[in-house]
Structure formats: C-alpha cells, structure tokens
C-alpha positions as CSV (number, residue, x, y, z in Angstrom):
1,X,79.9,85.9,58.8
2,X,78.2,83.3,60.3
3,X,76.6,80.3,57.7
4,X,73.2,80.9,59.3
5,X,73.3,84.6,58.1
6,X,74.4,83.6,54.9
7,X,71.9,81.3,54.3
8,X,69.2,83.5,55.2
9,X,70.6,85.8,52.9
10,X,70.7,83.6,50.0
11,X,67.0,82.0,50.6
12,X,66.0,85.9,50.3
13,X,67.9,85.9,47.4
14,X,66.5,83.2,45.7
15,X,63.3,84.3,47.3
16,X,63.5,87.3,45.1
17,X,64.8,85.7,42.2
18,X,61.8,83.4,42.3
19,X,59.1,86.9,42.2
20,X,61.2,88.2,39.8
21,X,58.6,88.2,36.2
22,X,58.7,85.4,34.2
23,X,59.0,85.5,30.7
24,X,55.6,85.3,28.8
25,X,57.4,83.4,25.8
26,X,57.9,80.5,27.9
27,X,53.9,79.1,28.5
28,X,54.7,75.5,27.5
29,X,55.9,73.4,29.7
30,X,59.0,70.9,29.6
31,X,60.6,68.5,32.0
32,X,63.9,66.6,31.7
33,X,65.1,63.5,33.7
34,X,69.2,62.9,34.2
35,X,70.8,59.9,35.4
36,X,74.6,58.6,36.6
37,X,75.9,55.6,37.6
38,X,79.8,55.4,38.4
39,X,82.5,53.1,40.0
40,X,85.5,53.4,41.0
41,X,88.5,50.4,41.7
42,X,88.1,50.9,45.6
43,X,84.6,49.6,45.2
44,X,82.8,52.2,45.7
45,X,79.3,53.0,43.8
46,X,77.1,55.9,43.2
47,X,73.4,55.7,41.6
48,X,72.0,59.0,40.8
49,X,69.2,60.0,39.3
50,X,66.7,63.4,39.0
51,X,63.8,65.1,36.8
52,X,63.1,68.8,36.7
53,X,60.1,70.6,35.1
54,X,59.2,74.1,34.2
55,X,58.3,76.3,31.5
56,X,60.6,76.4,28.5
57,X,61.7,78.8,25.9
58,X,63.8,81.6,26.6
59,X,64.2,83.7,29.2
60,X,63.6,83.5,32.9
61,X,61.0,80.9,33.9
62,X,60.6,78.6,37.5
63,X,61.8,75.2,38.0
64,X,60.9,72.7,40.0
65,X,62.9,69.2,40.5
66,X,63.8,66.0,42.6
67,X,67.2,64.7,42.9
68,X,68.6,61.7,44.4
69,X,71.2,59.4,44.8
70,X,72.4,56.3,46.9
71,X,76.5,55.8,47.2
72,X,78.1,52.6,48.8
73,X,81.7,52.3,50.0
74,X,83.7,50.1,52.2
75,X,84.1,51.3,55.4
76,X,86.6,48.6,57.0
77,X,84.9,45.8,58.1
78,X,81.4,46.2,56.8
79,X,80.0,48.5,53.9
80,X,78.6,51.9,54.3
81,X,75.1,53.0,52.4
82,X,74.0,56.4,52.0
83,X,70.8,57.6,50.7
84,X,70.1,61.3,49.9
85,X,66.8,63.0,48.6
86,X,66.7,66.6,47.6
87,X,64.0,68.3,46.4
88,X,64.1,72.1,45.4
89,X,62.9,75.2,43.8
90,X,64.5,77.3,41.7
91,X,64.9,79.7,38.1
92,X,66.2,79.0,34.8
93,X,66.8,81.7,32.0
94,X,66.8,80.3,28.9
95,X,69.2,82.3,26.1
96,X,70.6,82.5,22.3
97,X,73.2,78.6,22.7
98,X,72.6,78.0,26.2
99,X,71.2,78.5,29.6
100,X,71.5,79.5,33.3
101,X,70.0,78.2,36.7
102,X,69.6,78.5,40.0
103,X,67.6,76.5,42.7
104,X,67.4,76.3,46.8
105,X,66.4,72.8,48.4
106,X,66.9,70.8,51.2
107,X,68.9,67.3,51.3
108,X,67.3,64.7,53.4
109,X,70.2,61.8,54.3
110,X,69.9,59.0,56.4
111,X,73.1,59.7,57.5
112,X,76.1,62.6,57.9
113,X,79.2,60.2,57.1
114,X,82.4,61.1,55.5
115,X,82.0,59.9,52.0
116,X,84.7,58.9,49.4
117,X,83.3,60.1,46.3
118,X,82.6,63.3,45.1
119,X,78.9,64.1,46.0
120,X,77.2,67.4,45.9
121,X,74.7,66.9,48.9
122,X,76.2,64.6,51.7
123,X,74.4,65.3,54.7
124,X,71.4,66.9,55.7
125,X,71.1,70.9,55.0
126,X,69.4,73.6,52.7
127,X,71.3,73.4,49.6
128,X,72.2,76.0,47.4
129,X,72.9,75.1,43.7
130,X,73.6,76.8,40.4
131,X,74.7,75.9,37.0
132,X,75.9,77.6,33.5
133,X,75.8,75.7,30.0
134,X,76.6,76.8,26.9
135,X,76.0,75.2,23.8
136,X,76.8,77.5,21.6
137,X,75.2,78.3,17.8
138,X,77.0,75.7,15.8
139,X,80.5,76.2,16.9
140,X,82.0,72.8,17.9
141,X,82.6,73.8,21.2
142,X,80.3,73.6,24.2
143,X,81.0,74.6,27.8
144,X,79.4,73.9,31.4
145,X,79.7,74.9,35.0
146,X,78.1,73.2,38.1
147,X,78.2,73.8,41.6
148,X,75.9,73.9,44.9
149,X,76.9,74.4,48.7
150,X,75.3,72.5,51.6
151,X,75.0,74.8,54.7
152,X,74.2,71.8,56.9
153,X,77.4,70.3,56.1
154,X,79.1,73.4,55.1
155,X,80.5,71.7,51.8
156,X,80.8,72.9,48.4
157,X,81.1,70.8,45.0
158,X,82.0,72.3,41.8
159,X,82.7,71.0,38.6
160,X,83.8,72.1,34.8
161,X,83.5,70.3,32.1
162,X,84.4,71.5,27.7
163,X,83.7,69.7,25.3
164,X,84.3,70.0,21.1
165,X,82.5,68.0,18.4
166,X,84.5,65.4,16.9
167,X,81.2,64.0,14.3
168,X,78.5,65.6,13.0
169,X,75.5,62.8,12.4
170,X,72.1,63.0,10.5
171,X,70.6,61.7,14.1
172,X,72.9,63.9,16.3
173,X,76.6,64.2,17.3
174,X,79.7,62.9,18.9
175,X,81.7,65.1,21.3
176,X,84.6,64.4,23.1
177,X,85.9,66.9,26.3
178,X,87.6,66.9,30.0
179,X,86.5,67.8,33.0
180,X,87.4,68.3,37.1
181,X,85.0,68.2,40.1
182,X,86.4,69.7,43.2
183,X,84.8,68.8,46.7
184,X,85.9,70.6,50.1
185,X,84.2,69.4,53.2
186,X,83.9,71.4,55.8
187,X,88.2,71.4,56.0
188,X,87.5,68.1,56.9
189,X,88.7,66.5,53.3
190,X,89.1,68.1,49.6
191,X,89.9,66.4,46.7
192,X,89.9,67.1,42.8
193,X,88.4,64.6,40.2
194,X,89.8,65.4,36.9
195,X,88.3,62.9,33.9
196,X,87.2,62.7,30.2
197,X,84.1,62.2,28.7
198,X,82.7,61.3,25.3
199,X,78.7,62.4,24.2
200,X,76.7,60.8,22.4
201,X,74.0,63.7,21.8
202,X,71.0,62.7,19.7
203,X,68.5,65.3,17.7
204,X,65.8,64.6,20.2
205,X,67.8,65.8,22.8
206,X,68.6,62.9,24.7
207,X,72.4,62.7,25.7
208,X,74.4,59.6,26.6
209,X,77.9,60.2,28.4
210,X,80.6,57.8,29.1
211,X,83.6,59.2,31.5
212,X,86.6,58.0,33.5
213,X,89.6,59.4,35.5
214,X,90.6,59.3,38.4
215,X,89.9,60.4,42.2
216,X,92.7,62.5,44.4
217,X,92.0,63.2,47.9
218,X,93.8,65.4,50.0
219,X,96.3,63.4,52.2
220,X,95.2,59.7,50.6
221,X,97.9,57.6,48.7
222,X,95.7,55.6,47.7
223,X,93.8,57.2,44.0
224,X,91.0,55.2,42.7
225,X,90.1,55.1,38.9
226,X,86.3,55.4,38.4
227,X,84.5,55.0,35.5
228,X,80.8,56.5,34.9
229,X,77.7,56.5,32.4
230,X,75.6,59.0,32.2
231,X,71.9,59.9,30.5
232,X,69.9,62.9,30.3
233,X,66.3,62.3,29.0
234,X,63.6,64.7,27.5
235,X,60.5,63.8,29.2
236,X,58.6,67.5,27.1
237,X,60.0,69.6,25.3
C-alpha cells in the first residue's frame, strides 16, 4: 500500500475520531506545557519544548497543541542546525489512572537532513502521533507509551518508558524507571536509545525528569552517552 493512501486513510481516521461526541464532563479547560533539553558526548544538542490545551476530565475530549524543537550536531567540518515546528489536532480520553491520545499535524523543518539523535519529526510531513500513560490508583508503578510516524519522511519513533515509586512526599513523589526509544528512518538508519530516568513529580502536577544512557545506531561504532532534563508544566488544570 502506498504511504499516500495510508495517510489519507489515517487523516479520515482522525477525521472521524475528531466528530466522534465529546464528553459533557469535561467543560473546563486545561493546558499543559513540556519541555527537554539533552546532550550527548558527540556534541550533539536537542531543545524541545510544547504546550497543548483542551478540555479536561474524563473521557474523550479535543486537543490542540504546538511542538518544537531545534537539534545541533557536527557534521564534519561545520555544525548542522535544524529547526522543526509542528502544530496539530487531535483527541484525548481521559480514564480511571491514566489516559490516551491521539493527534494529526504537520512538521515544518528548515531542512530534510539525516539527524543523529533520536527525533520524532525530522523533516517536513503530516505527522501522525499517539500516546498511552498510565498512572495507575496508588500502585507504585506507572507506565507510558509514545510514538508518531512522519509520512513525508516515512519515519517512525517510538518509545517506552516504567517507572515505580521509590518515596512518597507530603509535596509529591520520587520515581525511578528505564526506558528505550527506537527510531527507523526510512531504512536509511535505525537505532535504539535505551536509558534511566528519575521523577521528581510534585502535588501540583508539575514533573521534573533527569535521564541518561546511551545512543546505538545501526552500523556506527561509535555510541554516544547523552544525558537529558526534562519538565512538564500545568499551565490549567
């Protein structure tokens, strides 16, 4: 099947999932703002960062967000910049310790460049993204799953990440997990990015995350050790 069939399939399909009825229990509105900054021992940096918004409480509601990033890498003799803007649409279902998305939106890049980090959107293209979190209802454990696919570039990205809590605090919790992205280009280049992270998760939702590991691409000796912080702010709740 040819990717501009399946693209036109899953814009009706998000299409649909957009006219689908929206929960009534979900009337006020909340938005949420992310950010990641991470670098790695070949030098390379990526700055991301993102807000959504959209009716919160439980069950299916729209979403709408703006995510970007900038990465910089040495490309032999000079340094390569690339900038990427995405905006997109999209659902959320809210449920009983966690929730479930999915959103359509296009990346705008200034440039189509083989990029040594793992990236969900390099290159121009309608992107298609979803994602699965789970919290749970007091258990220490807490799971999530990420991915999107970029039919311009015809690359996916996918990552899973588990964590447990290692301190209950009057102000929050400390949790401590692993996780692995997994990038394939195209069958230009794939490569896995396993890691561990520890949370720092405050009662007012905002979330602070410090990772490292390391980055193994298909066919390069060479493995980088990256380190990253991450934040995820409540801007309405």
């Amino acid at each position: 099947m040819s990717s501009k069939k399946v693209c036109l399939g899953t814009m009706l399909f998000t299409l649909a999932a957009l006219a689908a009825p929206v929960s009534t229990t979900s009337a006020q509105w909340s938005a949420t703002a992310i950010g990641v900054a991470e670098y790695d021992t070949d030098e390379t940096l990526l700055l991301l960062a993102g807000v959504s918004a959209g009716p919160g409480g439980m069950g299916w509601s729209p979403r709408i967000g703006v995510q970007g990033y900038h990465l910089g890498f040495d490309a032999g003799a000079s340094r390569t910049n690339v900038v990427v803007v995405r905006p997109y649409v999209g659902m959320r279902n809210g449920f009983t310790g966690g929730s479930a998305s999915i959103s359509l939106g296009y990346a705008f890049s200034n440039r189509d460049t083989d990029a040594p980090a793992i990236v969900a959107d390099r290159g121009d293209g309608v992107v298609l993204s979803g994602g699965w979190d789970y919290w749970g209802t007091g258990g220490p454990f807490g799971y999530q799953l990420l991915g999107s696919y970029n039919f311009g570039t015809e690359s996916i990205w996918t990552r899973a990440r588990g964590t447990t809590r290692i301190q209950q605090r009057a102000n929050g919790q400390t949790r401590l997990g692993a996780e692995v992205a997994y990038l394939s280009d195209n069958d230009n280049f794939s490569g896995f990015q396993p890691g561990a992270v520890l949370e720092l998760h405050g009662s007012n939702g905002v979330i602070i995350g410090l990772g490292a590991g390391v980055k193994i691409f298909e066919g390069n000796d060479n493995n980088p050790v990256y380190f990253k912080l991450e934040g995820v702010l409540p801007l309405g709740r």
